[in-house]
C-alpha positions in Angstrom: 25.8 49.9 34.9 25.5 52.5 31.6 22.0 52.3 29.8 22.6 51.4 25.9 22.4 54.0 23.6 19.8 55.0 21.6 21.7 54.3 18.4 22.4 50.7 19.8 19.2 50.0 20.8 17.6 51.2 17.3 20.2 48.3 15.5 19.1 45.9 17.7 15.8 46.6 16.7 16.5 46.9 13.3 18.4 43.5 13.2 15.7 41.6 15.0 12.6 43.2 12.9 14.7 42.3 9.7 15.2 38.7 10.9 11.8 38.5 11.4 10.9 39.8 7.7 13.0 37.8 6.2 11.8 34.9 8.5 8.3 35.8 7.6 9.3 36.1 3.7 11.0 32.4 3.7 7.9 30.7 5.2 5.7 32.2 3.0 7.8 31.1 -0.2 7.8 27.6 1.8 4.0 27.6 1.6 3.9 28.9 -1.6 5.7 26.3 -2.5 3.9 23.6 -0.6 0.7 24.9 -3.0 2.1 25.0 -6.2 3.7 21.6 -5.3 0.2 20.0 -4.1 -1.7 21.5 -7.4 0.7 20.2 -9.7 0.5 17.1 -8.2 -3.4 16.8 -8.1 -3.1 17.6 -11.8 -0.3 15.4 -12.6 -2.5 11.9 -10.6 -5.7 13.8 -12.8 -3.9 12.8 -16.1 -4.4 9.1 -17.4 -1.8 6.5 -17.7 -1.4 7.2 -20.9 -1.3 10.7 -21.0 1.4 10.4 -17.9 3.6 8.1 -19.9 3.4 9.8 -23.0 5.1 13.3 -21.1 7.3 11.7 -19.6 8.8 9.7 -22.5 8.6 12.9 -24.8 10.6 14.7 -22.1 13.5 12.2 -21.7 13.5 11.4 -25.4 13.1 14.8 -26.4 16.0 16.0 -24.0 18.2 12.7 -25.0 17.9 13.7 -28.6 19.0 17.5 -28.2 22.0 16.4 -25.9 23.1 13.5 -29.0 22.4 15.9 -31.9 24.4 19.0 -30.1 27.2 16.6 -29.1 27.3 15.0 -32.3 27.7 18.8 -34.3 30.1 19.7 -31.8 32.1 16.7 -32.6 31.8 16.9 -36.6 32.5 20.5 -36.5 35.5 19.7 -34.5 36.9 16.9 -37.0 36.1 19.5 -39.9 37.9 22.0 -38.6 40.7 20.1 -37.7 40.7 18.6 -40.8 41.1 22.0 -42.8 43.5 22.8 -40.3 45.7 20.7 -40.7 45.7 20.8 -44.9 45.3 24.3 -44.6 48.9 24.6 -42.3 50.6 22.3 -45.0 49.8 24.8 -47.4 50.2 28.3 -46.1 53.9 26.4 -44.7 54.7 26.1 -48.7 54.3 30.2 -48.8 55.6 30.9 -45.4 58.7 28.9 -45.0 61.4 30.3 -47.3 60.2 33.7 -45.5 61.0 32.8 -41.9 64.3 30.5 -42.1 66.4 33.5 -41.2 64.9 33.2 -37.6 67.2 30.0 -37.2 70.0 32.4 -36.6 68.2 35.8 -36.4 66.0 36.7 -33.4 63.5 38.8 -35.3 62.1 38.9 -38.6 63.7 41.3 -40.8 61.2 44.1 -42.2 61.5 42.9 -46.1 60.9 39.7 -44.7 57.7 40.8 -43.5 56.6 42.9 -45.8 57.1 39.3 -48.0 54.8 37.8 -46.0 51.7 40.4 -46.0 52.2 40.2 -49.9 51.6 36.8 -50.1 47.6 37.6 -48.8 47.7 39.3 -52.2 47.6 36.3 -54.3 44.6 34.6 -55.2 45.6 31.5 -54.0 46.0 32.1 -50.3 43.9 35.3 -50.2 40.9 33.6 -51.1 41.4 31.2 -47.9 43.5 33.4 -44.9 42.1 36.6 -43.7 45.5 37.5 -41.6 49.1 35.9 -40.6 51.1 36.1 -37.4 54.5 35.1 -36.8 55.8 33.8 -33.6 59.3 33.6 -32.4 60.4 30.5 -30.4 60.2 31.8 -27.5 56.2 33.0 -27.4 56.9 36.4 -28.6 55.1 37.8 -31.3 57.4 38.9 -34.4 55.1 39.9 -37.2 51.5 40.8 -37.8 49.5 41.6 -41.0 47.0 43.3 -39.0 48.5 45.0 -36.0 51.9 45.8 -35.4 53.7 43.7 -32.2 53.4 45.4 -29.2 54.4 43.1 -26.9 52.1 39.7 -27.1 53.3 36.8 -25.8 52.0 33.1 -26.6 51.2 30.9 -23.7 53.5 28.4 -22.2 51.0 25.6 -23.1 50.6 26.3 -26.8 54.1 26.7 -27.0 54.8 23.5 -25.7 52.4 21.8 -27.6 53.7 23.5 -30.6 57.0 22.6 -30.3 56.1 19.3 -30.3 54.7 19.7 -33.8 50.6 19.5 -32.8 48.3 21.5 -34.8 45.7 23.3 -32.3 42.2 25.0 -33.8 40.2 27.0 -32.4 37.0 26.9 -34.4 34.8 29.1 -32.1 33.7 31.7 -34.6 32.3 34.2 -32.7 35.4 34.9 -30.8 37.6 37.1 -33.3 34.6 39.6 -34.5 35.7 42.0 -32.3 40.0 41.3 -33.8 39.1 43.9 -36.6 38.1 41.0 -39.0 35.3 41.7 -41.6 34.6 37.5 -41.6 33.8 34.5 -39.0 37.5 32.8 -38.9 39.1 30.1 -37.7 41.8 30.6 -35.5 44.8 28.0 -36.1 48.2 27.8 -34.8 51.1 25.7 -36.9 55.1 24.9 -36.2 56.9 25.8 -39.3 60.1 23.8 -39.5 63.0 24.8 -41.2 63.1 23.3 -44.4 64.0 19.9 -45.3 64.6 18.9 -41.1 61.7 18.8 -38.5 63.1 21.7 -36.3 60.5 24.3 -35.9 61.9 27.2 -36.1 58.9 29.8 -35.5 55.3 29.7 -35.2 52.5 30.5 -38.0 49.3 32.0 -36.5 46.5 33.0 -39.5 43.3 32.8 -39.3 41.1 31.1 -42.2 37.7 32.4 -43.7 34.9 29.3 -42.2 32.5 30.0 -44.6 33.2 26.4 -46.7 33.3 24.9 -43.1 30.0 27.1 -42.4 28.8 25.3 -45.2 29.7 21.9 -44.7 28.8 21.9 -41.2 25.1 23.6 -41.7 24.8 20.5 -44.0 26.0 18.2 -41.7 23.9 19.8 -38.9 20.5 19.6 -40.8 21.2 16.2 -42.0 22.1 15.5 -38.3 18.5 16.9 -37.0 16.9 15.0 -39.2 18.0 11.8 -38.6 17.7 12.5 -34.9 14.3 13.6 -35.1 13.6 11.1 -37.6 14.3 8.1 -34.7 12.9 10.3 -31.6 9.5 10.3 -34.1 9.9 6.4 -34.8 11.2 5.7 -31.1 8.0 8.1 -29.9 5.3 6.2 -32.1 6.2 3.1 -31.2 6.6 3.8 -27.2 2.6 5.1 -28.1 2.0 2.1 -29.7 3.1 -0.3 -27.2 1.3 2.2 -24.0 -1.6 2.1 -25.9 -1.9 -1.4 -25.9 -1.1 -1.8 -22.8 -3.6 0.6 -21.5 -6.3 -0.8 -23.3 -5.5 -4.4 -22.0 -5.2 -2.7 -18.5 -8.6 -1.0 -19.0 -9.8 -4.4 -19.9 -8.8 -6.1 -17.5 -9.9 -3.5 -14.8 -13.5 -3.6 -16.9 -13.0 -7.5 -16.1 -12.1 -6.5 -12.7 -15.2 -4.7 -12.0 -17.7 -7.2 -13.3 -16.3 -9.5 -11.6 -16.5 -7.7 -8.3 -19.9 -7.0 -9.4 -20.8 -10.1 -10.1 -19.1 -11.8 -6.7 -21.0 -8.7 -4.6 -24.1 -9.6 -6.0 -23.1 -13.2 -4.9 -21.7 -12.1 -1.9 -25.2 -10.4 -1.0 -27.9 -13.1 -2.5 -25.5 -15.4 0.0 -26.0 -13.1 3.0 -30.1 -13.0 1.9 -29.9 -17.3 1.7 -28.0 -17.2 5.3 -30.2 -14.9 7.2 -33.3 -16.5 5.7 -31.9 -19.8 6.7 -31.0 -18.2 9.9 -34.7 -17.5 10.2 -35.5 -20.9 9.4 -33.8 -22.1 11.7 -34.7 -19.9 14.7 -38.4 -20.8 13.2 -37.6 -24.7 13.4 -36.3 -24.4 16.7 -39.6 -22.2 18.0 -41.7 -24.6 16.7 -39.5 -27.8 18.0 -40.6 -26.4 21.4 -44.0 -25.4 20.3 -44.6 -29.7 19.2 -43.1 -30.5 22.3 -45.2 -28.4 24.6 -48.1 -30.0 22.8 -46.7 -33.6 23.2 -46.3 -32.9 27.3 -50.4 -31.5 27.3 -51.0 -34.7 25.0 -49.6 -36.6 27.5 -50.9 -35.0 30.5 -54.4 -34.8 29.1 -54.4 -38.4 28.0 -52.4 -41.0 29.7 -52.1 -39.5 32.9 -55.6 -39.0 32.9 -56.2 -42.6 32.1 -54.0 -43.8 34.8 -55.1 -41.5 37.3 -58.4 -43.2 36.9 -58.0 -46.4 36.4 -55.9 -45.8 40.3 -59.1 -44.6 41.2 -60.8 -48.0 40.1 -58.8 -50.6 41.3 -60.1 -51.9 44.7 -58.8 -50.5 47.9 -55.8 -52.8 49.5 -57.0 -52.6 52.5 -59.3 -55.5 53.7 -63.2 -54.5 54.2 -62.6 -55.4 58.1 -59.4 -55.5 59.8 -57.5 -58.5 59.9 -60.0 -60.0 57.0 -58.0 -61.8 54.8 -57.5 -59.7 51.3 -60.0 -59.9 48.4 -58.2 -60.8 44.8 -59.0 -57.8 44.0 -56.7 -56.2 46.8 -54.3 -58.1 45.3 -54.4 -56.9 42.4 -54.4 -53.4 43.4 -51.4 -54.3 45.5 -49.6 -55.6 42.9 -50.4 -52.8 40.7 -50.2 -50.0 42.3 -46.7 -49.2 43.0 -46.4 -49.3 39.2 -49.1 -47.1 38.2 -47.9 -44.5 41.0 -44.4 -44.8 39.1 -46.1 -44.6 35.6 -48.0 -41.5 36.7 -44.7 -39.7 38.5 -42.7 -40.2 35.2 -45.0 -39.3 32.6 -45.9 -36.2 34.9 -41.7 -35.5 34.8 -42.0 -35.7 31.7 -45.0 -33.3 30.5 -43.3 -30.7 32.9 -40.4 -30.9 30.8 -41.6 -30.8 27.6 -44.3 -28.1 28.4 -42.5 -24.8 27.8 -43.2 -22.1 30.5 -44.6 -18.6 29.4 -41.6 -16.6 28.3 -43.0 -14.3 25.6 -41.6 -10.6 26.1 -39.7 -11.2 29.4 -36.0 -10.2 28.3 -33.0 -13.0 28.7 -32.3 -11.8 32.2 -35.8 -12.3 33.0 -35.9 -16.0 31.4 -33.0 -17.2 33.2 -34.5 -15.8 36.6 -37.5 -17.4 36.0 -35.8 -21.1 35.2 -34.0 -20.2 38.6 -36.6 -19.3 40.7 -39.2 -22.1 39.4 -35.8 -24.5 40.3 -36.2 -23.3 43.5 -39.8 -23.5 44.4 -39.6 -27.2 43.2 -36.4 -28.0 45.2 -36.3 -26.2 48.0 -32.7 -25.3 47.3 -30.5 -21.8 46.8 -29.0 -20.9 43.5 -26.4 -18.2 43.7 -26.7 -16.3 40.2 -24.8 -13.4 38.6 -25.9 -11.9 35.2 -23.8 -9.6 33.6 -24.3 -7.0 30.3 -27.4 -8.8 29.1 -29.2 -7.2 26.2 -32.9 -6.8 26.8 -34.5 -8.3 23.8 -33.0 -11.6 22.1 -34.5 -13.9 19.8 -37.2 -16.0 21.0 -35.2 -19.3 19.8 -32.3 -18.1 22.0 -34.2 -17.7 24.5 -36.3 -20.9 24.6 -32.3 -22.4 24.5 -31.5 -20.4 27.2 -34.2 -21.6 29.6 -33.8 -25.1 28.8 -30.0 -24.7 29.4 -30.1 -23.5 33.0 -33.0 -25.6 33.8 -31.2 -29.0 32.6 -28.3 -27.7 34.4 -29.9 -27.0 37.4 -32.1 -30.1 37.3 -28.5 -32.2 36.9 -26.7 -30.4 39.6 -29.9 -31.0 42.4 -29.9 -34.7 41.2 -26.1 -35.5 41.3 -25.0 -32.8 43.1 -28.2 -32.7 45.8 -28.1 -29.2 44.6 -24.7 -27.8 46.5 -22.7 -25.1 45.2 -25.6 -24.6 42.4 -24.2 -21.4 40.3 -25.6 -19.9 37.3 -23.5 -17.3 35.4 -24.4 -15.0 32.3 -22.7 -12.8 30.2 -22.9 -11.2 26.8 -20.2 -9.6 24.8 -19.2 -9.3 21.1 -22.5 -10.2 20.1 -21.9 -13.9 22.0 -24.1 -15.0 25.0 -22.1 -17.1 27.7 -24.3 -19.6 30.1 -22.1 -21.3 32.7 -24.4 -23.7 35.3 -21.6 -25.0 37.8 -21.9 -27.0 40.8 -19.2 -27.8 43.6 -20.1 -32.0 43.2 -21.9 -33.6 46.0 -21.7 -33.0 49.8 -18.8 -35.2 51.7 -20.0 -38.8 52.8 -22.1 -38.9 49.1 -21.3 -39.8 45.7 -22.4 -38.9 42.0 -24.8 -40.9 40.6 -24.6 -41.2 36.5 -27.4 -42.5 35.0 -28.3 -43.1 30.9 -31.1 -40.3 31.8 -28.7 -37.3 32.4 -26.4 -38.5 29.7 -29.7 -38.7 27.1 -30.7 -35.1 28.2 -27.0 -33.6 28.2 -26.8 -35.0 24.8 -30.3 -33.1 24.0 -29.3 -29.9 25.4 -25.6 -30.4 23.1 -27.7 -30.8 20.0 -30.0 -28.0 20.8 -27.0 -25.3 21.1 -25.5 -27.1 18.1 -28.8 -26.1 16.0 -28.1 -22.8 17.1 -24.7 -22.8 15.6 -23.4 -22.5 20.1 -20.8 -25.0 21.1 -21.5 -26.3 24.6 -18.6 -27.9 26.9 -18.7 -29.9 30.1 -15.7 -29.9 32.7 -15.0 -31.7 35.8 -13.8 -29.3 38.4 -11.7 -30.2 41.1 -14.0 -30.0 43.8 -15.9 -32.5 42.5 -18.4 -30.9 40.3 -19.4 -30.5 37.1 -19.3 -27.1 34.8 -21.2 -27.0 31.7 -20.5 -23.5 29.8 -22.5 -22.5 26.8 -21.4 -19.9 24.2 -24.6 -19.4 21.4 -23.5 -16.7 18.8 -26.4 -13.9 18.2 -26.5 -12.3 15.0 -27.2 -8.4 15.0 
């Protein structure tokens, strides 16, 4: 295999490193371009409405009016010319005709025929108006010249043809003929001449025609033209300002409007946030001290009818005879009769003040209140509780967790005394600033059945109404085992 050449391998090189530059040189123009781009933009959205508007409507007006007013000279310079064109062929016709009739039958113009001609640009009358005269044959070749002698010029196939059809053609462009020897700015027209009295043209006049009336006429024209157009773009500008400057100002009204009004409904917004956290408070307040009268009822009623029935128990006469077999003493009766009642009287109202007095759960967290309702369940009934708390925060409010207690511990009391306390679950969660209670059971063991009574229905409803003062919603299910579910979802505010 041959090695590459040195000369090879330094165009390779060459190429590549020049790609590269020029790579390198396009991305920075990119970027530069980028920049420029993002500044002009920043500017631009830095400019008010009405500064915005008002460029861009001087920009398209501005450019609309140039492109009207330069079309519109273009156009009356065009009719112009053609205008003296055409009156100016009629009359240099008169002068040339009678010169150039021998070229029906001749094919070139005879010198004294010529010579004719250039004397005619010695009168006043056409002197004054053509600065030179051509002749052309019929065929496009050029026959006679004021200026230069023929030397060979030929007019094109497309003028010719046009010409022979008996069009007039212009050419008003001024500055085309200053370099043709002419001391003037001309007008460059081409005419048939026919032979007289018939419409056969016979040969084709070419002079050129001093512009300075048109010049005239047409610098009149233009600055009347300007004029006007400015004249509109000024009225068309004003009242585009006029009608953005209204609008603007009832747009910065209305965003004034705007921003008192979100003022005004912030404000409202907050002073209602203030009325429902204060009533939030209140509420929690109410339901701490709901629990605080009730804990005062249950010692009330411990203190002072129990105690009263516990003694007056203690003063009835004993049932029992003061010898065997002695027949009983009325007051025996009495005591017989009694106290199966009394002992009743005394359980209840003892129920009772242990339901209503609330245990001590002032800073234990809510995992610790719901273990504590569990575990006092359990010392009283001697059955299990299989519990799973999950993600619990360690502080709450005290009002949710006064519900909380009472939730599980009326669940738990309903599951032992329809449920003779199998399959007892407890199950807490918190998420989303939401605390989920769920006290299940699996219904009552085979051979047994639930017993509903007005007393569990009276302290479902109680527990119901207490989530419901805490803005919770609590649900009861019937599973198919059997059991019952109660679930409990109490909202906490951060």
């Amino acid at each position: 295999m041959n090695a590459p050449s040195d000369e090879k391998v330094g165009k390779d090189s060459g190429s590549k490193g020049g790609a590269s530059e020029l790579t390198f040189g396009h991305d920075r123009y990119r970027l530069w371009s980028v920049v420029l781009l993002a500044r002009w933009q920043e500017r631009w959205a830095a400019l008010s409405l009405e500064r915005r508007f008002m460029i861009a409507a001087s920009l398209v007006v501005g450019l609309s009016m140039v492109t009207l007013g330069y079309w519109v000279e273009k156009r009356i310079r065009a009719g112009w010319a053609q205008g003296m064109a055409e009156t100016g062929s009629l009359y240099l016709e008169a002068f040339l005709a009678p010169h150039v009739q021998v070229l029906e039958t001749e094919p070139a113009l005879p010198p004294e025929n010529g010579e004719a001609i250039a004397s005619l640009l010695s009168d006043k009358r056409l002197g004054s108006r053509v600065a030179a005269i051509k002749v052309w044959g019929i065929g496009g070749e050029l026959l006679f010249s004021t200026r230069n002698k023929p030397a060979g010029e030929r007019l094109s196939t497309s003028y010719l043809t046009r010409l022979k059809a008996g069009q007039i053609i212009v050419n008003a462009d001024k500055g085309q003929y200053r370099s043709r020897n002419v001391e003037a700015n001309l007008i460059e027209i081409y005419a048939p001449v026919h032979k007289i009295g018939t419409s056969q043209v016979i040969a084709v006049g070419e002079f050129y025609e001093y512009s300075q009336l048109l010049d005239r006429e047409i610098n009149q024209l233009r600055y009347a033209t300007w004029f006007l157009i400015l004249n509109v773009a000024l009225i068309i500008g004003i009242l585009l300002y006029a009608t953005v400057r209204h609008a603007t100002r009832v747009i910065k009204a209305q965003q004034s409007l705007l921003q008192t009004n979100l003022a005004r409904a912030a404000a409202l917004a907050k002073r209602n946030n203030a009325l429902r956290r204060a009533a939030d408070r209140a509420r929690l307040n109410a339901a701490v001290l709901n629990e605080a009268y009730l804990a005062r009822v249950g010692a009330d009623i411990h203190d002072g009818p129990i105690q009263m029935l516990s003694l007056l128990m203690l003063k009835l006469p004993d049932a029992q005879g003061p010898q065997a077999g002695s027949p009983p003493t009325p007051a025996s009766d009495i005591r017989r009769e009694f106290e199966p009642l009394l002992t009743r009287a005394l359980a209840e109202m003892r129920y009772l003040s242990a339901g209503l007095v609330l245990p001590e759960i002032e800073g234990l967290s809510p995992a610790e209140t719901i273990e504590l309702a569990i575990t006092r369940h359990e010392q009283q009934t001697g059955t299990a509780v299989e519990r799973s708390l999950t993600n619990l925060p360690e502080q709450l409010p005290e009002a949710i967790r006064v519900c909380t207690y009472r939730i599980v511990q009326e669940g738990l009391t309903n599951a032992y005394k329809h449920a003779a306390g199998h399959g007892q679950r407890v199950v807490a969660a918190f998420e989303t600033h939401t605390l989920d209670i769920i006290v299940s059971d699996d219904g009552p063991p085979p051979g047994t059945k639930r017993v509903n009574s007005d007393a569990t229905k009276l302290g479902l409803r109680g527990m119901e109404m207490r989530v419901q003062s805490l803005r919770g919603r609590l649900t009861m299910t019937r599973l198919a085992s059997g059991g019952m579910e109660v679930r409990t979802r109490l909202p906490v505010t951060p």
